[in-house]
VMD Tcl script that draws the C-alpha trace (Angstrom):
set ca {
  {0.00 0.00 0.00}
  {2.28 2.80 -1.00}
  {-0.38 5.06 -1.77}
  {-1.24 5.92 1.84}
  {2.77 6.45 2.61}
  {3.25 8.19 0.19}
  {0.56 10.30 0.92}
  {1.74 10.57 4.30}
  {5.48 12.35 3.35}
  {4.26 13.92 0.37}
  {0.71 15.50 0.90}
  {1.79 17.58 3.80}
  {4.41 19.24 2.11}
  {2.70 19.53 -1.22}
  {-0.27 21.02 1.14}
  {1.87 23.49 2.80}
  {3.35 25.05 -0.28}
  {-0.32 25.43 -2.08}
  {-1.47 27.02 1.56}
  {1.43 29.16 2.28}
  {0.87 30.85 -1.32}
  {-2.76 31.02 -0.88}
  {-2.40 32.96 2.48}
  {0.70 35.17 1.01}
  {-1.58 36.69 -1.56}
  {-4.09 37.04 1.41}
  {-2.30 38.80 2.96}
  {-0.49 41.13 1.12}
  {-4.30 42.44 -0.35}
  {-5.16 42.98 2.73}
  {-2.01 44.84 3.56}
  {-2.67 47.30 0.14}
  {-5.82 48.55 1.57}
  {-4.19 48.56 4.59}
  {-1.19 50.30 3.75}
  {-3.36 53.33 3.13}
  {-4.95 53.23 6.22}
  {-1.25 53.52 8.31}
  {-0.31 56.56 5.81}
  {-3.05 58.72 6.86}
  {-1.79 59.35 10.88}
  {1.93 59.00 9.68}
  {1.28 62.23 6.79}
  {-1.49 64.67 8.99}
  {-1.49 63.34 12.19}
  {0.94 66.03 13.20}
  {-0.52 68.69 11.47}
  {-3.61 68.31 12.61}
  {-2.74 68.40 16.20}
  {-0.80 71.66 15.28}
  {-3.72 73.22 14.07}
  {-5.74 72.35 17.27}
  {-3.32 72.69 19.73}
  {-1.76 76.17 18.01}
  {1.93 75.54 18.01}
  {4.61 72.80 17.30}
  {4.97 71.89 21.15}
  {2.74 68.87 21.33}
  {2.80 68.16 17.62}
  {4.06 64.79 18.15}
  {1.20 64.04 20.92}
  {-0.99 62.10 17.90}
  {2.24 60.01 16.77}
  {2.62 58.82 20.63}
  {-0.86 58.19 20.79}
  {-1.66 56.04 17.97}
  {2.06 54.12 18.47}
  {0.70 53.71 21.80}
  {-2.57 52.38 21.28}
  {-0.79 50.11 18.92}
  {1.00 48.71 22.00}
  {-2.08 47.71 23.35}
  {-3.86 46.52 20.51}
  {-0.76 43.94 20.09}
  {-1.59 42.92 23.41}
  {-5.23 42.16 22.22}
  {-4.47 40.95 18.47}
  {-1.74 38.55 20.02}
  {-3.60 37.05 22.57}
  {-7.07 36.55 20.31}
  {-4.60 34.86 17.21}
  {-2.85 32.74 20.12}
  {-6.10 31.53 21.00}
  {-8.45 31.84 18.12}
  {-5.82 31.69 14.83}
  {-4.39 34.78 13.41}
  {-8.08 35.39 11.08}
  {-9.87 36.16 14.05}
  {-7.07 38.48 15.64}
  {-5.90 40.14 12.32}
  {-9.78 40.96 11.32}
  {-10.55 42.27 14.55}
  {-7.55 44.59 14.61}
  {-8.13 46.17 11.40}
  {-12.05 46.97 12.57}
  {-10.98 48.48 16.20}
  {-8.43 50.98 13.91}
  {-11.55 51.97 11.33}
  {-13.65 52.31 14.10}
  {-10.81 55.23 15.12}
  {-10.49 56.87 12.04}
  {-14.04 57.27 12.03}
  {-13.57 58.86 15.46}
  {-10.69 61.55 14.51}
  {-13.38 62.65 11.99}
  {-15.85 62.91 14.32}
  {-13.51 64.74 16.86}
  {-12.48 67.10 14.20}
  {-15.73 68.13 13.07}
  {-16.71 69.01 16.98}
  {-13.39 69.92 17.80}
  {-13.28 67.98 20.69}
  {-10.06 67.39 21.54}
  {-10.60 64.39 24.33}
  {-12.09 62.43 21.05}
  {-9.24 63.36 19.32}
  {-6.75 62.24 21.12}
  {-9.38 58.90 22.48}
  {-9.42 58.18 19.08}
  {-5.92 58.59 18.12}
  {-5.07 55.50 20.64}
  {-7.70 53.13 18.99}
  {-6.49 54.04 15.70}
  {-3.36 52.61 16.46}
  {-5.06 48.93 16.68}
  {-4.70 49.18 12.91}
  {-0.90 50.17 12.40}
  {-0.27 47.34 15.71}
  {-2.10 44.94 13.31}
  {-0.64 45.98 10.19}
  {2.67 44.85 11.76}
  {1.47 41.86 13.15}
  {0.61 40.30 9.58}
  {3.97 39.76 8.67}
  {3.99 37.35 11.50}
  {1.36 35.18 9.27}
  {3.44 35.40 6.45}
  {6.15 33.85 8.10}
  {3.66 30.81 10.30}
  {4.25 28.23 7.12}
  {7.28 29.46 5.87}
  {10.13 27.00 5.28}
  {13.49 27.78 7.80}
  {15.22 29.16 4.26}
  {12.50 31.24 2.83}
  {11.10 32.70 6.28}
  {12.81 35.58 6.13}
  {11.45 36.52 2.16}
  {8.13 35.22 3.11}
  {7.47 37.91 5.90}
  {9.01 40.48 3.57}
  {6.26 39.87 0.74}
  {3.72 40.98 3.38}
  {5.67 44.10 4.23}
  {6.13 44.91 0.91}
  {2.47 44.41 0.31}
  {1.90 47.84 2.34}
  {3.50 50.00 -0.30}
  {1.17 50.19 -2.71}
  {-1.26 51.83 -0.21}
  {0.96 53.89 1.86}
  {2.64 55.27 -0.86}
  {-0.75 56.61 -2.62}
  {-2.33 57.66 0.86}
  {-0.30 60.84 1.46}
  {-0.19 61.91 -2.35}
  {-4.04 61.53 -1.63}
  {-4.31 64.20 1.13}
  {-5.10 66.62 -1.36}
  {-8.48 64.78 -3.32}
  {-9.51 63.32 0.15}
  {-8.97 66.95 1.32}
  {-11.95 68.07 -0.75}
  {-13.78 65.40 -0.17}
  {-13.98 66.55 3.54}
  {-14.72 70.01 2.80}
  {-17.56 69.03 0.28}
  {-18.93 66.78 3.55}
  {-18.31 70.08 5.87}
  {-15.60 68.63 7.77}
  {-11.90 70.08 8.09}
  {-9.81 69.23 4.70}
  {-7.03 67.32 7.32}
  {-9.84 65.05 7.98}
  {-9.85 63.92 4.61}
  {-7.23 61.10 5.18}
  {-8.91 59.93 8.19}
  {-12.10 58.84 6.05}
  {-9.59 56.71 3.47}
  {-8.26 54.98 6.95}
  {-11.52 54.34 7.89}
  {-12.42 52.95 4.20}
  {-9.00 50.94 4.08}
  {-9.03 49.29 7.59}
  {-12.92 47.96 6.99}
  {-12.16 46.82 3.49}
  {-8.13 44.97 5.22}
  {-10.74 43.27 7.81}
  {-13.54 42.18 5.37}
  {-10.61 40.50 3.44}
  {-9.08 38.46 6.20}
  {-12.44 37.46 7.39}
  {-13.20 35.72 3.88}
  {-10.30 34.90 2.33}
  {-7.40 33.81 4.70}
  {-7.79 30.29 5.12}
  {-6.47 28.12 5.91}
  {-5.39 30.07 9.12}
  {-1.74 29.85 8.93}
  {-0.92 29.79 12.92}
  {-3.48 26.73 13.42}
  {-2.29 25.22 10.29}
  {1.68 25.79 11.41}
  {0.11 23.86 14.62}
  {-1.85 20.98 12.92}
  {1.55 20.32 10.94}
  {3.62 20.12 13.94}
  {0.74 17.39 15.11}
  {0.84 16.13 11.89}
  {4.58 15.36 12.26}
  {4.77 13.82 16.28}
  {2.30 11.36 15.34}
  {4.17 10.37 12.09}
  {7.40 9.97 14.00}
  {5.68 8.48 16.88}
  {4.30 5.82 14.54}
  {7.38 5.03 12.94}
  {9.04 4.20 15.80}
  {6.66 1.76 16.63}
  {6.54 0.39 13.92}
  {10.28 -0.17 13.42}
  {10.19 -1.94 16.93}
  {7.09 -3.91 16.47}
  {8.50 -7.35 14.77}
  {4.65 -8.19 13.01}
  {2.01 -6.45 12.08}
  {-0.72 -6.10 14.54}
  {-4.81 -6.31 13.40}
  {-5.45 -4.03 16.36}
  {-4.20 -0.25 17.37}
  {-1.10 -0.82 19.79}
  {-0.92 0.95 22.95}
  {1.89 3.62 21.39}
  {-0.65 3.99 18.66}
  {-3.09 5.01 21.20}
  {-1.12 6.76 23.66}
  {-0.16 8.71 19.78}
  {-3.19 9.61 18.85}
  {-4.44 10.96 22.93}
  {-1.27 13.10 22.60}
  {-2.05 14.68 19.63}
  {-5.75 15.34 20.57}
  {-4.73 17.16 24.07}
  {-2.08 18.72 21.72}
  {-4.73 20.63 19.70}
  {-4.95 22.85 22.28}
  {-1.18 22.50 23.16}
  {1.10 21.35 20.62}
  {4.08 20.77 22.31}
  {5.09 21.97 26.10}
  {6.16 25.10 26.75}
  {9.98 25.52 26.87}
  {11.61 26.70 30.32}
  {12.86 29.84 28.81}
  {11.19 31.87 25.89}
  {12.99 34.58 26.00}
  {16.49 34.00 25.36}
  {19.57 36.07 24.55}
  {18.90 35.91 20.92}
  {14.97 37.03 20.91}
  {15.36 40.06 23.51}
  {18.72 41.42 21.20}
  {15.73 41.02 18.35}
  {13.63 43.26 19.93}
  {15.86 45.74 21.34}
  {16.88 46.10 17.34}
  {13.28 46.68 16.36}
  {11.84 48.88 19.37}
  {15.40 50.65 18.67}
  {14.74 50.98 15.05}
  {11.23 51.95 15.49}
  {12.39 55.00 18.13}
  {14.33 56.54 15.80}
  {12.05 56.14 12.58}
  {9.09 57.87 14.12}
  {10.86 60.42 16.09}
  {12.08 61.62 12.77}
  {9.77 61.08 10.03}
  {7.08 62.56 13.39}
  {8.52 65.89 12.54}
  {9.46 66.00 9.50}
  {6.42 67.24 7.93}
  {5.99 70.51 11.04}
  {9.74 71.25 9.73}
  {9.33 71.12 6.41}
  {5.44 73.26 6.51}
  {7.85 75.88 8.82}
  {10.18 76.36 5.60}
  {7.17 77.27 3.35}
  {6.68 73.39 1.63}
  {3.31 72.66 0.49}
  {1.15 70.35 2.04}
  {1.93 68.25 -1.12}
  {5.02 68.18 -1.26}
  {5.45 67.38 2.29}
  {2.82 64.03 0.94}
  {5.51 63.14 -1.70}
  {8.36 63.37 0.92}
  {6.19 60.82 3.04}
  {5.28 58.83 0.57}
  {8.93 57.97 -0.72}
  {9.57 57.49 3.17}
  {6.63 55.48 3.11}
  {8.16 53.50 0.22}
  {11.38 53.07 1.50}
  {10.11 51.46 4.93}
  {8.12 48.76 2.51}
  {9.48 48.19 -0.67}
  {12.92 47.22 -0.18}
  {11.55 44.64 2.36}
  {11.84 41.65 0.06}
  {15.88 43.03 -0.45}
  {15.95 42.80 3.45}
  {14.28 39.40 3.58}
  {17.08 38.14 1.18}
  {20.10 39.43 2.43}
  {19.05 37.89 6.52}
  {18.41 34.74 4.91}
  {21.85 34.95 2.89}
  {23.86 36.81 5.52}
  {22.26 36.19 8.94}
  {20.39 38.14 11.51}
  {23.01 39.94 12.75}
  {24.87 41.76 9.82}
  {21.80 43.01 8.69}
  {20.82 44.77 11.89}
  {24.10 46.21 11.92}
  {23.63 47.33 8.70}
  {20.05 48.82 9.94}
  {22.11 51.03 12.83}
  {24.56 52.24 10.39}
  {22.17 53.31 7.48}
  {19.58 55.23 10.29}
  {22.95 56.55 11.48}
  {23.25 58.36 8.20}
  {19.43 59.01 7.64}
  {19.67 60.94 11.39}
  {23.05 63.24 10.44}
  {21.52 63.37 6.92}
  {18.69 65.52 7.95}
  {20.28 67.24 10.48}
  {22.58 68.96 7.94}
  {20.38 68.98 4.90}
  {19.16 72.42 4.21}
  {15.28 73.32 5.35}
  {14.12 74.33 1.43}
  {16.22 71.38 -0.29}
  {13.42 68.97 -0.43}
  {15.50 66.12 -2.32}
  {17.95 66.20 0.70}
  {15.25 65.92 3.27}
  {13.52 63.22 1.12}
  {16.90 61.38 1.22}
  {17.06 61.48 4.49}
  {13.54 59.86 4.67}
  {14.29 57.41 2.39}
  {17.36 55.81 4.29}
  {15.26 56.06 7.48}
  {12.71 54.27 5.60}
  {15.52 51.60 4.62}
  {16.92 51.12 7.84}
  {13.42 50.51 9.72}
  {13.10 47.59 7.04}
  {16.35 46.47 7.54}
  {15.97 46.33 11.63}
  {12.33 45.33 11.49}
  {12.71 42.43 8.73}
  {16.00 40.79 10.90}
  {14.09 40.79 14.51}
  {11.21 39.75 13.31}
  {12.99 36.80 11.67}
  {14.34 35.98 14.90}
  {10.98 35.90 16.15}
  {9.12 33.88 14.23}
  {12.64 31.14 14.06}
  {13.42 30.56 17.69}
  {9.84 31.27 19.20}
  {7.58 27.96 18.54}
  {4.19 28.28 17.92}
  {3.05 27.08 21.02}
  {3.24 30.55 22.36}
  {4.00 32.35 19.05}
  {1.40 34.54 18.83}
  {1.31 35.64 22.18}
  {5.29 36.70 22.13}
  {5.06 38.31 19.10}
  {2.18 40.01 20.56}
  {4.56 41.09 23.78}
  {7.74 42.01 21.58}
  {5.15 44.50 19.41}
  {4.24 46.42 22.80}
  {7.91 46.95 23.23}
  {8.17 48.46 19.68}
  {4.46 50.45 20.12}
  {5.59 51.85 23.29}
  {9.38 52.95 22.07}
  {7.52 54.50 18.74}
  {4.96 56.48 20.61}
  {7.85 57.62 23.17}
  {9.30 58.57 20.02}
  {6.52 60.40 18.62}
  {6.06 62.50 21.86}
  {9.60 63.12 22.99}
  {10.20 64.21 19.00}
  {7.77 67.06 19.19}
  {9.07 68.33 22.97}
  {13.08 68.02 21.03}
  {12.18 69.92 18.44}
  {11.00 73.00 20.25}
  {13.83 72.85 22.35}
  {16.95 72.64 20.07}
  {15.46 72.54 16.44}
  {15.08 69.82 13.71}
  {19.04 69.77 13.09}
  {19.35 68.98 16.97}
  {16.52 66.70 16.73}
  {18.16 64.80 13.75}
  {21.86 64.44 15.18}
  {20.43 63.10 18.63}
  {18.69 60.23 16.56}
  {21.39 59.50 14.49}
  {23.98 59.07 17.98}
  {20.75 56.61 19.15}
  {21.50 54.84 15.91}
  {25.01 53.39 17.07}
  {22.95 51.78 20.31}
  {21.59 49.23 17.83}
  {25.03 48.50 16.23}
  {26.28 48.09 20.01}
  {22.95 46.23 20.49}
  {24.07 43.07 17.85}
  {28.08 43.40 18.20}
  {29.29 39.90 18.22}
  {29.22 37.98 21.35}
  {32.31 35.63 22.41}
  {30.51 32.45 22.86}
  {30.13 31.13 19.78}
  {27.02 28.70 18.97}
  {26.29 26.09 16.02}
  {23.12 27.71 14.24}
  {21.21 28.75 10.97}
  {22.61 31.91 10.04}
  {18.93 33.73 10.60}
  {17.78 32.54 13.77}
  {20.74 34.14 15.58}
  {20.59 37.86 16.17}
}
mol new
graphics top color blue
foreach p $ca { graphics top sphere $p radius 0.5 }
foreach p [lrange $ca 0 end-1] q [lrange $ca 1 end] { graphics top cylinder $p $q radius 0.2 }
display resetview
């Protein structure tokens, strides 16, 4: 009968290919739509809160706000995908953050600004889930391709967060013809974009990848639990034998536990992964936070300060593929060096580029862009390799409150910077928080035996 073996070794990995393409281009539709969503508080978040609040001071207050509602949506969205698969958790996510847009609309036309700023924190439930669907990407993903895999989802964000801030202008008018301020305008295309990401993942993304990562890992103990037996069973028996049986009880209690939890989680290698990304994420949004109030001081249009973002935008997301490739070719570590050097330059960049040269200050962007993807691309590699899926979800989950909280304590401490010692001072003290990630990943002096990109 070697149908049913070879069914057995060949089906599942056969299966897994078909599903891990399936839920790719899932995931990155969801993530176009999407995309747009995150551009909308990253382009006029700060100028909005300008506007209300009358000066530059607190600019950065909607930044830290929405990063750190994102910390506790990650919370949420990584406990619900632990428990319920990452459909459940990912669709819920992207409704709590169009539920917010809808808010900062609704605060802006009353000019409330306790709704505001309410709503600015559950808006961030749909940049923390934006992030946390590279995570699915990466659930099937084969030890070699993992790092590529997770990328494709990233880079599935470009398309929309690239055209939402060149669409602040047309959504702009849309808002006035409705009555409401033009900065609102964005808001309403968030709103629009996180409904349509949720509708998708509710319909289309199935298999769910965690529970289908976990039904493989089943899949597998039972195979090699019946193989042993086999091998020391002399003759065939008509009748299930006890390892048989003791097999198949273990992997039923193990749908709800696949394998026991190991003693330690979080290990030398996954806290240096998210030091690298919380670090990474610190500097990007302190910087590209004020960006746009520095460049509106020096007399840019609103639209060109969109077309600065969105090339920022497109930096962060569209090299991400590059990134995925060179961790899986290079390792973990020399690419989040490589993160700390190139935000290193994006920081001094800035800081010396003249206020009215906008192709310097888009530079700048653009290598802060690249070295977010770099930084974000090798911890979260890290992640997803020596993390198993056991408690996946949930530690994921945990590691995205660490980078939430260090964005939105970028976002607010940016704004409170600037006032004090300018954008150039603001830019130079970012890029001197840059070399902490290089020290972050310098090479230790015991040396270990592993796959180049589960070591950070």
């Amino acid at each position: 009968m070697t149908r049913a073996g070879d069914a057995t070794h060949t089906a599942p990995e056969t299966g897994r290919a078909t599903a891990q393409r399936r839920i790719l281009t899932v995931l990155v539709l969801a993530q176009l739509l999407a995309g747009a969503g995150l551009a909308a508080g990253i382009t006029v978040g700060a100028l909005l809160a300008e506007d209300l609040l009358g000066g530059p001071g607190l600019s950065g207050l909607p930044s830290g706000l929405f990063t750190g509602g994102s910390a506790l949506a990650a919370i949420a969205v990584g406990k619900l995908s632990q428990a319920r698969g990452r459909r459940p958790g990912l669709a819920a996510g992207f409704v709590v953050g169009a539920l917010g847009a809808l808010g900062i609309v609704a605060a802006t036309a009353l000019e409330s600004l306790p709704l505001l700023f309410a709503s600015f924190v559950i808006y961030g439930s749909g940049t923390a889930t934006n992030l946390q669907a590279r995570y699915a990407g990466a659930d099937l993903a084969t030890d070699a391709t993992r790092a590529r895999s997770l990328s494709y989802v990233l880079l599935g964000t470009t398309a929309g967060a690239v055209a939402g801030p060149n669409l602040v202008g047309p959504t702009g008018v849309v808002a006035e013809a409705l009555g409401l301020a033009p900065l609102a305008g964005p808001f309403l295309l968030a709103a629009a974009a996180y409904g349509g990401a949720a509708l998708v993942i509710s319909l289309l993304l199935r298999p769910d990848p965690l529970l289908e990562a976990r039904r493989m890992e089943i899949a597998a103990a039972e195979a090699a639990l019946t193989s042993s037996s086999s091998s020391s069973t002399p003759s065939p028996s008509p009748s299930p034998s006890p390892a048989a049986e003791a097999a198949a009880t273990a992997a039923d209690s193990e749908r709800h536990a696949v394998a026991p939890v190991p003693t330690r989680i979080w290990t030398a290698d996954v806290i240096t992964g998210v030091v690298v990304m919380a670090l990474t994420q610190f500097v990007m949004v302190g910087l590209m936070t004020m960006t746009p109030v520095h460049m509106r001081a020096h007399d840019h249009t609103v639209t060109v300060v969109g077309v600065v973002i969105s090339l920022h935008v497109a930096a962060m997301f569209l090299p991400a593929p590059l990134s995925g490739l060179l961790v899986d070719k290079f390792g973990t570590r020399a690419v989040a060096v490589s993160a700390g050097l190139v935000l290193l330059a994006a920081g001094g960049l800035a800081a010396l580029a003249p206020p009215q040269s906008t192709a310097l200050v888009a530079l700048a962007l653009i290598l802060l862009g690249l070295g977010w993807s770099l930084g974000l691309v090798a911890g979260t590699t890290v992640l997803t390799t020596s993390v198993p899926t056991t408690v996946r979800a949930s530690v994921q989950g945990q590691a995205d409150v660490a980078v939430a909280l260090s964005g939105a304590a970028g976002g607010l401490l940016s704004g409170l910077v600037f006032a004090w010692i300018d954008f150039r001072g603001l830019g130079f003290t970012l890029a001197a928080l840059s070399l902490v990630v290089v020290a972050a990943v310098r090479p230790r002096t015991a040396r270990r035996t592993v796959a180049p990109a589960s070591t950070v």
